[in-house]
C-alpha positions as CSV (number, residue, x, y, z in Angstrom):
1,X,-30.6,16.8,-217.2
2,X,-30.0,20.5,-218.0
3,X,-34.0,20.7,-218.6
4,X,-34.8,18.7,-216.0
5,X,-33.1,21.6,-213.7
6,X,-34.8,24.5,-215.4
7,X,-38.3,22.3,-215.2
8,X,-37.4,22.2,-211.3
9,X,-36.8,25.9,-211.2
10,X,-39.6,27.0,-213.3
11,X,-41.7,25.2,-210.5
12,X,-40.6,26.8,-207.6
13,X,-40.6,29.9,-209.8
14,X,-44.2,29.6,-209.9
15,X,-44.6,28.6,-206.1
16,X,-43.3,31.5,-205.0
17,X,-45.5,33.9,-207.0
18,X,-48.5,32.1,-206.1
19,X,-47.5,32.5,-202.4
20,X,-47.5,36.2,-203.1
21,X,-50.6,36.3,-204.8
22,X,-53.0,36.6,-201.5
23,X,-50.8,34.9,-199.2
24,X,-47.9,35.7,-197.0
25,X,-45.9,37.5,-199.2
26,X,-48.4,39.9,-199.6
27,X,-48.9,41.4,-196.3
28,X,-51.6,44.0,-195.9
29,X,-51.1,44.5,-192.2
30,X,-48.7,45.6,-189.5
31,X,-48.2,41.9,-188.1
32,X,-48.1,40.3,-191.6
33,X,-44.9,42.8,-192.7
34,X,-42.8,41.7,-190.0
35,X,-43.3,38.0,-190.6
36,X,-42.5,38.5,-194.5
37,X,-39.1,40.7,-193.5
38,X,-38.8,37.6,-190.9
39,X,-39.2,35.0,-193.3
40,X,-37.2,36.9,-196.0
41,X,-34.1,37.4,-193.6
42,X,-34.2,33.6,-192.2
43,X,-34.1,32.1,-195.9
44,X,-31.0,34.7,-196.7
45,X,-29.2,33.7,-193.8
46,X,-29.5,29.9,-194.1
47,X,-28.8,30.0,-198.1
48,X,-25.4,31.4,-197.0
49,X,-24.7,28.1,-196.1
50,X,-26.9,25.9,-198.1
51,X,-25.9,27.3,-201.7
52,X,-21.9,26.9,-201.2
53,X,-22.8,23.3,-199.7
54,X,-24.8,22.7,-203.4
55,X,-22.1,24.7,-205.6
56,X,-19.2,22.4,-203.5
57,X,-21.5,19.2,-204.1
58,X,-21.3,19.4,-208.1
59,X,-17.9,21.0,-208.4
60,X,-16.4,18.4,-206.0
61,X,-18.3,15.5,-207.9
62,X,-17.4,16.9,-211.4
63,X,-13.4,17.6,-210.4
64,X,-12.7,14.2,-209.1
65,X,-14.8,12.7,-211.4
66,X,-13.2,8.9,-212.1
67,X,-12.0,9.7,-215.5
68,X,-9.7,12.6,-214.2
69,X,-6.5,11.0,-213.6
70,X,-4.2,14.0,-213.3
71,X,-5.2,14.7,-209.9
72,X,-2.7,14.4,-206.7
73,X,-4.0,11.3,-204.4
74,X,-2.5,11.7,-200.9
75,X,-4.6,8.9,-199.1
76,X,-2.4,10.1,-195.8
77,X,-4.4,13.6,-195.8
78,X,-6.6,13.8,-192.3
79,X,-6.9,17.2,-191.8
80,X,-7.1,21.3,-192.4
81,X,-7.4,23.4,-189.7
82,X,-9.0,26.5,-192.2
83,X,-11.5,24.1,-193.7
84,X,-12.5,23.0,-190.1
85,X,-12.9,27.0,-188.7
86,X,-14.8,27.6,-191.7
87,X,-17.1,24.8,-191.6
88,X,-18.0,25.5,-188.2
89,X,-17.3,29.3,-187.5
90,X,-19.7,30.6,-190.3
91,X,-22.9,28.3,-189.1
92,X,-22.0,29.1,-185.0
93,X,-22.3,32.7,-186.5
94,X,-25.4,31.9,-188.3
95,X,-27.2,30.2,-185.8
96,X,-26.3,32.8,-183.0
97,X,-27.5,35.9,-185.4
98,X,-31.0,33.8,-186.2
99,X,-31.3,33.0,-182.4
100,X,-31.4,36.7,-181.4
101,X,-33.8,37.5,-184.3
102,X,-36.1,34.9,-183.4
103,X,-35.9,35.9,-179.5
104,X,-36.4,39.4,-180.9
105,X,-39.7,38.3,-183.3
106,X,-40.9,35.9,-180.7
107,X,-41.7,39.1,-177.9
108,X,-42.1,41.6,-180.5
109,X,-44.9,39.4,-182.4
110,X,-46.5,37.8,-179.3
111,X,-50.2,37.4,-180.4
112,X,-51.4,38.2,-177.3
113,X,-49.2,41.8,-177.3
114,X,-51.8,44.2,-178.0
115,X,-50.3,46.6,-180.9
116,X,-49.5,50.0,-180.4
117,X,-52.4,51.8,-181.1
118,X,-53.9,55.2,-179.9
119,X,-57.4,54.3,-181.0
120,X,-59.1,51.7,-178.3
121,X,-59.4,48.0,-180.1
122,X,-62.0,46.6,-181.8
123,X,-63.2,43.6,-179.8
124,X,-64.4,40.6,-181.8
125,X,-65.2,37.4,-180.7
126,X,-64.3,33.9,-182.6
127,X,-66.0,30.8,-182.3
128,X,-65.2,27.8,-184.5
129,X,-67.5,25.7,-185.2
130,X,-68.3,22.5,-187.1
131,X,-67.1,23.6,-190.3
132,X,-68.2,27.5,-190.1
133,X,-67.3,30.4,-188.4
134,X,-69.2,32.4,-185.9
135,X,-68.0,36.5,-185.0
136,X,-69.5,38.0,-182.5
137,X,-69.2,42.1,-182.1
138,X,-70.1,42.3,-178.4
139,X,-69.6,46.2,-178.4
140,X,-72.5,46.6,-181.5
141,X,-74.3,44.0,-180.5
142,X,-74.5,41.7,-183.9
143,X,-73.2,38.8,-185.0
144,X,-72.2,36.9,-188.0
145,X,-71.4,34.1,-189.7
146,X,-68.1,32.9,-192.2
147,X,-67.9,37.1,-192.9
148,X,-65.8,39.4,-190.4
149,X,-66.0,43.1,-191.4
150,X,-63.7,45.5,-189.5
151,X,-62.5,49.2,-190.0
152,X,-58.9,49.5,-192.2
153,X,-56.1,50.6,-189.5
154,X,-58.0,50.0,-186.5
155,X,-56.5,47.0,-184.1
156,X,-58.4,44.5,-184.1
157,X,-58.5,42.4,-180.4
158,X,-59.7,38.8,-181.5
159,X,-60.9,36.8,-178.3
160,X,-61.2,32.8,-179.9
161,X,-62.7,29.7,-178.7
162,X,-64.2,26.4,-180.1
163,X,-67.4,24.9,-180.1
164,X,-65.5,21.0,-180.1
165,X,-63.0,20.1,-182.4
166,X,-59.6,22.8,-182.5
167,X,-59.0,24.7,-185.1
168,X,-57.2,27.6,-186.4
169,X,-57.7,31.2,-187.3
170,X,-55.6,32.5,-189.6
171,X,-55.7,35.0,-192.4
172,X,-52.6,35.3,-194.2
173,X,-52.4,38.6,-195.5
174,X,-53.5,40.0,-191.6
175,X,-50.7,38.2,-190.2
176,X,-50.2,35.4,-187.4
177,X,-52.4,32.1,-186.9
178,X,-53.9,31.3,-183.5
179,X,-55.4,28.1,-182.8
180,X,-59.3,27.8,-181.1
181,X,-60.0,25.3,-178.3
182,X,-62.8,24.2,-176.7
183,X,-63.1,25.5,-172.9
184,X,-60.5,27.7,-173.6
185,X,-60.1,31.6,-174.7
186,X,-57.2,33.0,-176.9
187,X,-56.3,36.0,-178.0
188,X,-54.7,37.5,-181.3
189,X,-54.0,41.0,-182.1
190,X,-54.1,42.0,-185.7
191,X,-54.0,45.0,-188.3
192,X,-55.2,46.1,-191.7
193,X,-52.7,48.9,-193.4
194,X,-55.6,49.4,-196.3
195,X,-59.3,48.6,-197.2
196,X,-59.4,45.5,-199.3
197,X,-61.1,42.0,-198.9
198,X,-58.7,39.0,-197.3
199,X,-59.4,35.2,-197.7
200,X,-59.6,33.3,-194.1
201,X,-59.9,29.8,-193.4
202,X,-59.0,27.0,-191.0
203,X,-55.0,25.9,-190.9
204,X,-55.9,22.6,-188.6
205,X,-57.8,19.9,-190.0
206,X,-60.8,19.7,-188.2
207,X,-63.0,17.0,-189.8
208,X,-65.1,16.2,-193.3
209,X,-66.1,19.8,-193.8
210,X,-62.6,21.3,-193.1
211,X,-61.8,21.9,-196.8
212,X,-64.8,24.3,-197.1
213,X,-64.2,26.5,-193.5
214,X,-63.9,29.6,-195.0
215,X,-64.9,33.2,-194.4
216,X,-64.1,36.8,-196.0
217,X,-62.5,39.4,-194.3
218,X,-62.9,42.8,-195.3
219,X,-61.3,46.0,-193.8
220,X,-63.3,49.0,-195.0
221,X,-63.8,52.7,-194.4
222,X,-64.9,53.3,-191.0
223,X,-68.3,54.8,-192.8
224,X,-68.7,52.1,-194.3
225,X,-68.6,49.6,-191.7
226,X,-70.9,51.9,-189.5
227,X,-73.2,51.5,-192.6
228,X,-72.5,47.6,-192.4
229,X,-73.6,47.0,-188.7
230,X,-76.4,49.5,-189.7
231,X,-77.4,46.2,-192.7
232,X,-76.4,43.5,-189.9
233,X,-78.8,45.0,-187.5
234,X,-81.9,45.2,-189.9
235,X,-81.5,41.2,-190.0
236,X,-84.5,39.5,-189.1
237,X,-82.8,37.0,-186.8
238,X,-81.2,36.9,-183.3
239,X,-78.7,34.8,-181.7
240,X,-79.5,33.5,-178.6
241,X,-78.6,29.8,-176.6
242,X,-81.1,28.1,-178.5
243,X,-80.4,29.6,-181.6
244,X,-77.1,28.9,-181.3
245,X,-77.6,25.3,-180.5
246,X,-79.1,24.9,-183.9
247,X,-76.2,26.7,-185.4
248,X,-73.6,24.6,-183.8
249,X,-75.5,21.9,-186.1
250,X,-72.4,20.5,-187.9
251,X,-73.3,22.0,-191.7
252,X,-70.8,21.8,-194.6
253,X,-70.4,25.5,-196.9
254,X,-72.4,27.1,-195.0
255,X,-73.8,30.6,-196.4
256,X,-73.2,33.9,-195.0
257,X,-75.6,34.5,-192.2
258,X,-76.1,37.8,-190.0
259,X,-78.0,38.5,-186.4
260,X,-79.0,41.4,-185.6
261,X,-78.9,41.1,-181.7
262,X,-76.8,38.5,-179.1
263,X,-77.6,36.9,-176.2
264,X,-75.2,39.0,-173.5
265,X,-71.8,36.7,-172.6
266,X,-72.6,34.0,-175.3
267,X,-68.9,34.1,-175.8
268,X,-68.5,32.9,-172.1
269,X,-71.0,30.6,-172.1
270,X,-69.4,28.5,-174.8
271,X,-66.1,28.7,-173.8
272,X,-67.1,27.6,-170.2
273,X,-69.4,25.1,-171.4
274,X,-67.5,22.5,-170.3
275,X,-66.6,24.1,-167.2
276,X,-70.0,23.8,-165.6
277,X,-70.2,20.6,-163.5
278,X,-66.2,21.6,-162.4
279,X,-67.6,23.0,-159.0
280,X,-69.7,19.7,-158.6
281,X,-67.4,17.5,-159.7
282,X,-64.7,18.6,-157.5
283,X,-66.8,18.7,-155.0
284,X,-67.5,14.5,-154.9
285,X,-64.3,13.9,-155.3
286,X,-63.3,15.7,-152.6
287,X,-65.8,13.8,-150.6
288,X,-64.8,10.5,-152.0
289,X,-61.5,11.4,-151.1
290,X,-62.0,12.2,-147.5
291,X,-64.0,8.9,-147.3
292,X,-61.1,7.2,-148.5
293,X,-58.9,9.0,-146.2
294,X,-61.6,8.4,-143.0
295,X,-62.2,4.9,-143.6
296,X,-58.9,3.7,-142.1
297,X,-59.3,6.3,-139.4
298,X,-62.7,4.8,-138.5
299,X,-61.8,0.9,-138.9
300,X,-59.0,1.6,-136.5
301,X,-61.5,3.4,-133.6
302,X,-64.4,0.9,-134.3
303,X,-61.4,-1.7,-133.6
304,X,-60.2,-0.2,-130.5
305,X,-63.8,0.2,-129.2
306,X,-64.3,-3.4,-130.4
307,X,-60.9,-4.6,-128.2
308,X,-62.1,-2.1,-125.2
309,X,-65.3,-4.2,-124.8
310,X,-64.4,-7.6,-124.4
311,X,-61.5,-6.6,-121.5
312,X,-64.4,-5.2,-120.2
């Protein structure tokens, strides 16, 4: 049994240092620091309670154990008025202090709150797709696919969408996840605190390929991202609706690909993709529903003219 229990914690041992081995308790970024200390501080306070409840378990179950006969019974015992405050003035306290810190964290890391920042953002673009990545840079004019390169301590405004099925952006070293839908735009705010190279992937299951939709991120110099777009822009190929429509192929570990120029408002056009009949669309039902509306209107007159003609 005793080895059993050190087996048990020798796991979770483990567990935790692989979660801090390129995951989210190793943050490299402003957004990614507050949701360790989060984290951190929410698993402190509930322990409070959970390891007396396991310590009181086993000591409970080992002191009036069924070969201990020395112990007082007093079947008449209903009732203690400190064991009742304690049970349930220490988790009223609990809950209360985790509800302001989670009101706090929920404003304070709003994904769509840009960060305070001096330096204007670096706009990038996001578009899942079927199972790769697409980033467009719509201020340099590139593109590229399942690699996003960005400048260490800039913020970075990510603007995400989906070609179809939803999915979600997240690298966990960066900070928060934010999931892509088709037709509509979200928005994520995020922050390297040092050059280094993060793993990103999908955190929804989107499909067959979903195991393999995964890109690089690397926050660099600001050199040597200028010397980057310089590379992306010597590509030989462009990105434009018809391109793209052979890229939104669905296509299983796809390879790094880069475009040296984009169609202008690509973005919008996918996102509003299945936007554009909307106008048309509400426009015949509006009809049909005014038909619907007039047809009793005009049954009514035709049977008043109908009724007007034979008194005649």
């Amino acid at each position: 049994m005793l080895l059993r229990s050190w087996k048990l914690l020798a796991l979770l041992g483990a567990c935790l240092l692989l979660a801090s081995c390129g995951g989210i308790l190793d943050p490299k970024g402003q957004v990614a620091s507050h949701e360790k200390t989060l984290i951190l501080v929410a698993t402190g306070l509930m322990l409070i309670v959970v390891l007396p409840v396991i310590f009181m378990t086993i000591y409970f179950a080992w002191r009036y154990r069924a070969s201990r006969s020395n112990e007082v019974y007093d079947p008449k015992w209903s009732r203690s008025h400190a064991i009742e405050a304690v049970i349930w003035l220490i988790p009223l306290v609990i809950i209360l202090v985790l509800g302001t810190i989670t009101w706090r964290s929920t404003h304070v890391l709003d994904p769509y709150k840009p960060l305070d920042d001096e330096q204007p953002p670096l706009v990038i673009e996001v578009v899942s797709l079927n199972w790769k990545w697409l980033f467009i840079y719509p201020e340099q004019g590139i593109a590229t696919v399942n690699e996003l390169v960005f400048p260490a301590h800039q913020h970075l405004q990510f603007k995400l969408t989906s070609e179809s099925t939803m999915n979600s952006f997240f690298i966990p070293q960066l900070g928060s996840q934010i999931y892509c839908m088709a037709g509509m735009e979200t928005k994520l705010h995020l922050v390297a605190d040092e050059p280094g190279e993060f793993q990103g992937f999908s955190a929804n299951y989107s499909g067959a390929g979903f195991s393999g939709m995964k890109f690089i991120a690397m926050a660099t110099s600001p050199e040597a991202f200028a010397d980057w777009v310089d590379e992306v822009k010597s590509a030989p190929n462009s990105l434009d609706q018809r391109q793209y429509q052979q890229l939104a192929e669905p296509s299983e570990a796809h390879a790094i690909e880069y475009f040296a120029q984009v169609e202008k408002g690509l973005f919008q056009q996918v996102m509003h993709k299945y936007m554009k009949n909307y106008n048309s669309w509400k426009s015949k039902s509006g009809d049909h529903a005014q038909g619907q509306h007039s047809s009793p209107h005009a049954a009514h007159q035709s049977g008043s003219a109908s009724a007007s003609a034979k008194e005649s």
